[in-house]
N, C-alpha and C positions, 0 to 999 in steps of 0.2 A: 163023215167023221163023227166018231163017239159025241156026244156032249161034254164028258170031262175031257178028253182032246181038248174040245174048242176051247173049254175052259183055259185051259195050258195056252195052248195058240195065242189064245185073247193076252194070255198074262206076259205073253213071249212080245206081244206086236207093238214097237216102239213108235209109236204115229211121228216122232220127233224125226228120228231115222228115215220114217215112210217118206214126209216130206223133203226132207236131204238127198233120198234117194233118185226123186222123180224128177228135182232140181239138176243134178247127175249125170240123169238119162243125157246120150246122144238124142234119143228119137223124141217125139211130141208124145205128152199123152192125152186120154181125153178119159171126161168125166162129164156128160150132159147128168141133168136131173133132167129126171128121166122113169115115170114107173106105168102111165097110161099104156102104152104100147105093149107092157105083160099082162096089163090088167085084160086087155082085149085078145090078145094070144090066148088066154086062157077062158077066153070067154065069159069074163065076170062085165059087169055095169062098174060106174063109176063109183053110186050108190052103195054096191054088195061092198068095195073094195074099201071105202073108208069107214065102212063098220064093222068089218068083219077082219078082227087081225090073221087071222089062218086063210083067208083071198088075199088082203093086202100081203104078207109074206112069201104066197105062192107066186107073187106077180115079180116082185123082187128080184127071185131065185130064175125064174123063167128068164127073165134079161142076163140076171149075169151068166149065165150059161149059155145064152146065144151071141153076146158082143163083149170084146175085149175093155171094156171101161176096166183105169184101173183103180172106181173104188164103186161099189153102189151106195144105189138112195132109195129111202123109202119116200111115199107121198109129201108135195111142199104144198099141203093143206092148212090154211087159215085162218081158219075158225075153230077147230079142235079145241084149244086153246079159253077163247071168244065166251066156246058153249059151257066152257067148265064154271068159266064166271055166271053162266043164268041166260046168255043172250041165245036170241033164237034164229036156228040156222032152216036154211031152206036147202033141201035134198035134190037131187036129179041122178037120173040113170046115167043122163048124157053128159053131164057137165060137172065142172067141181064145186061142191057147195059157197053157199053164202050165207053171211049176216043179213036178216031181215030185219031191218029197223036198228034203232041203237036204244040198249036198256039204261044207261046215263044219261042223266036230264040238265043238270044240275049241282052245282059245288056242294050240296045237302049229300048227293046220292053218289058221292066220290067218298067223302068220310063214312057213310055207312056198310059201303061195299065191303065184303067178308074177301078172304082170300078161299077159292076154294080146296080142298083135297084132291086125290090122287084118284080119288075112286068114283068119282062124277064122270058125267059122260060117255063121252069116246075116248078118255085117257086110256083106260085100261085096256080097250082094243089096240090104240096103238103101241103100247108096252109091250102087249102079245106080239104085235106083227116083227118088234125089233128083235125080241126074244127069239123068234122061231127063224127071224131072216137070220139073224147073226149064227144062230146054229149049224143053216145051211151051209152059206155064202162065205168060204173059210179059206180063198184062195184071193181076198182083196180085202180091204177095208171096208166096213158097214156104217154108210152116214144115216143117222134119223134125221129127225125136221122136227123145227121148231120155228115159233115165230118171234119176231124182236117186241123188244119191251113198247117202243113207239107205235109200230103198226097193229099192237093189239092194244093201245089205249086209244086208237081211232078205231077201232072195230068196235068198244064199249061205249065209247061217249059221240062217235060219229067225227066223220075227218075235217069238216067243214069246222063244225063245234070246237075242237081240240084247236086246233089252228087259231081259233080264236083266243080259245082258252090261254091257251102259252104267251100272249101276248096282254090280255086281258086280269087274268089273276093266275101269273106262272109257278104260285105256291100249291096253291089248286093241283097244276100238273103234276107237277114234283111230285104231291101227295097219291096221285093214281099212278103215274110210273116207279115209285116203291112198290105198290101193291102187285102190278105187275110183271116186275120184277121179280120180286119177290117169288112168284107162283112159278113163272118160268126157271127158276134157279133150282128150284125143285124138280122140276119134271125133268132137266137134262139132267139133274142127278140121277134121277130115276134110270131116265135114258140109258146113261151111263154102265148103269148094273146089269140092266137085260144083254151085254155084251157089244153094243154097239160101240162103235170107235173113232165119233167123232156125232159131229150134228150141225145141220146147214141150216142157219135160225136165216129168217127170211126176214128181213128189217125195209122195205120196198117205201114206207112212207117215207122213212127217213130223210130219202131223196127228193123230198120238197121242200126241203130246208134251206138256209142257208149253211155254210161248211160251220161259223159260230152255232147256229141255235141246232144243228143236228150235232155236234160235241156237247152240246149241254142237255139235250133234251132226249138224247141218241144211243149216241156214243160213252154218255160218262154210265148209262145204266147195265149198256153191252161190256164195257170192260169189267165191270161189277164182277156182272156173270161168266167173262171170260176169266176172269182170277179165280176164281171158285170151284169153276169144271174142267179146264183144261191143265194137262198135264203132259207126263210120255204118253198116256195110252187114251187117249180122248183129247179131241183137238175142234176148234168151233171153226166153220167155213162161215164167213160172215157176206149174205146175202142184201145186192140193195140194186133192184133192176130201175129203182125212182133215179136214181145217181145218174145226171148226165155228165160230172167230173166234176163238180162245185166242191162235193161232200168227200171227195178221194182221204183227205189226209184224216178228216174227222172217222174217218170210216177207220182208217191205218192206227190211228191212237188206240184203239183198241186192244192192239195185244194179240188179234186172231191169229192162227198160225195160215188162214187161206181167205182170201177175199175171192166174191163173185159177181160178178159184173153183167147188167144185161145190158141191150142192144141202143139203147139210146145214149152211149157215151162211146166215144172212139178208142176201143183198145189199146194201141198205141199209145194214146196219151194217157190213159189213168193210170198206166203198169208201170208209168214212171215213178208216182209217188208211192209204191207198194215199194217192199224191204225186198232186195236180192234174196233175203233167207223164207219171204213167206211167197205160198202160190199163191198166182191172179188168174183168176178160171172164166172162160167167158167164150162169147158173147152171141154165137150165132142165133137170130131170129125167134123162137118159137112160134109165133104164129107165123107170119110172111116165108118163112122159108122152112119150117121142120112141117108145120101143117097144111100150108095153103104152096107152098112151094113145089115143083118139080126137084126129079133125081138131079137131073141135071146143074139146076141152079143151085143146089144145093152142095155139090162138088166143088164147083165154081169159087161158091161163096167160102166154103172149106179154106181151099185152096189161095184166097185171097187174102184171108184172113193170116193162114200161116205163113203167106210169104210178108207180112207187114210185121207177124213179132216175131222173126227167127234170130232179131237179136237179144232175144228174152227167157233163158233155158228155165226159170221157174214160171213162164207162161199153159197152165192146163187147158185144151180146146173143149168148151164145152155149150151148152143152148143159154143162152140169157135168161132164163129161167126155164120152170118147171115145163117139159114139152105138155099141151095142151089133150086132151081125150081127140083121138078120131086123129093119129099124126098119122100117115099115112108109113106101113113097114119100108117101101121103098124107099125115102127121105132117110130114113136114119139109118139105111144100108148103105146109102150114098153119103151119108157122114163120115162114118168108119170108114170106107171105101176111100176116101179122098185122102181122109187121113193115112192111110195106109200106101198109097201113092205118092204121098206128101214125103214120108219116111223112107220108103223107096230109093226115092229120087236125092 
């Protein structure tokens, strides 16, 4: 497709509708995040892929051309984010990067922290990869990634530290998740413009909360940033695989138009407190069964799964988080496979 097409396309594509639509559907659909497995089809390192937005974007394009998901996702990397503020990440071919150490010490080094630009880092690489996926990728929705306001102020000050913090001088936090905030408010704006049509912010601390202090320390920064970017044509998927069902409704105050759910909370039961009108996207395994899992068990587990929320039509099937480097192609043939037998039947 042209790129002014997509432009048109982009300008056509009512995410409001999207999610009505799939609410709709007779059949299940499914949306794992998901981008290792193109990264490796195509023969890139984990390393090349989250620096390089033109690999990262090929990887993308590679999936959705060979499985029915009906939306893709770029990388749920984070530290992107982490490294724009100054902190330092440690690289691998084989594995998804990390925070080395925490560059917050101290309530001194919360007030001095700058917010940084757009043009630090690896922002700009992933800008690239959204720009050039979203150009491809023109027959589903394009999710980017981002990470939540709580789980990158424990990436800067350390999670142990924070946790303290918040209980300790909760003014303090306050004042680093504005700043936080703040920077991420920006970048899905950014996001936004490179054509992307939605963004799966990964908020995973949050789920150590309790359901009060992740509404206050959480959730009231997410909705911030949910009133700001979302709209018809950009819609936030709000990520929290920490959530064993404590944090459902603090998670729900938000406003998102799609919650995502991973494996350590029972499907069934969080999808209660999610709104008939938004999707609850979840929950199969990533490691135990997308990576370390057989075809088979994986069918299985498919299969179990959708016969426990078939009374749920805005239930999306998808990996409780981001599938891991090294998922084996079999596993996630036998996802869609199931799910397609699932619909079948």
């Amino acid at each position: 497709m042209h790129p002014r097409n997509k432009l048109l396309h982009n300008m056509k594509m009512n995410m409001k509708q999207w999610v009505a639509s799939i609410i709709e559907r007779k059949d299940v659909t499914a949306v794992p995040v998901m981008t290792h497995p193109g990264i490796e089809m195509n023969g890139n390192t984990v390393r090349e892929a989250v620096s390089n937005g033109r690999i990262h974007a090929e990887a993308v394009e590679r999936l959705a051309k060979a499985y029915s998901a009906v939306a893709a996702c770029t990388i749920m990397d984070l530290t992107t984010e982490a490294e724009a503020f100054g902190a330092e990440i440690a690289f691998s071919d084989e594995a998804v990067p990390a925070v080395s150490g925490h560059m917050l010490t101290n309530v001194e080094s919360i007030h001095q922290l700058q917010i940084p630009s757009l043009s630090v880092g690896r922002i700009p690489q992933y800008l690239k990869a959204n720009l050039l996926a979203a150009r491809e990728v023109n027959d589903r929705p394009l999710f980017a990634g981002c990470i939540g306001p709580f789980s990158l102020v424990g990436r800067l000050y350390d999670m142990s530290g924070i946790m303290m913090l918040i209980y300790e001088n909760p003014d303090a936090a306050h004042t680093l998740l504005a700043k936080c905030t703040q920077f991420i408010e920006k970048y899905c704006q950014a996001l936004k413009q490179t054509g992307a049509d939605g963004v799966v912010m990964a908020e995973p601390a949050a789920g150590l909360m309790s359901n009060d202090d992740c509404q206050e320390f959480s959730s009231a920064y997410v909705k911030y940033i949910v009133d700001k970017v979302q709209d018809e044509h950009f819609i936030v998927v709000l990520h929290n695989c920490g959530n064993t069902g404590q944090c459902t409704k603090a998670m729900v105050s938000t406003g998102a138009a799609a919650y995502h759910f991973g494996n350590k909370c029972q499907m069934e039961e969080v999808i209660k407190d999610v709104p008939p009108t938004a999707l609850a996207m979840g929950n199969i395994d990533p490691v135990s069964v997308f990576k370390d899992g057989t075809p088979e068990q994986m069918h299985q587990t498919v299969l179990d799964l959708l016969d426990k929320m078939k009374d749920y039509p805005n239930f999306v099937l998808s990996s409780g988080c981001d599938t891991p480097p090294h998922t084996p192609v079999e596993n996630v043939n036998a996802f869609f496979d199931a799910l397609n037998d699932w619909n079948k039947s």
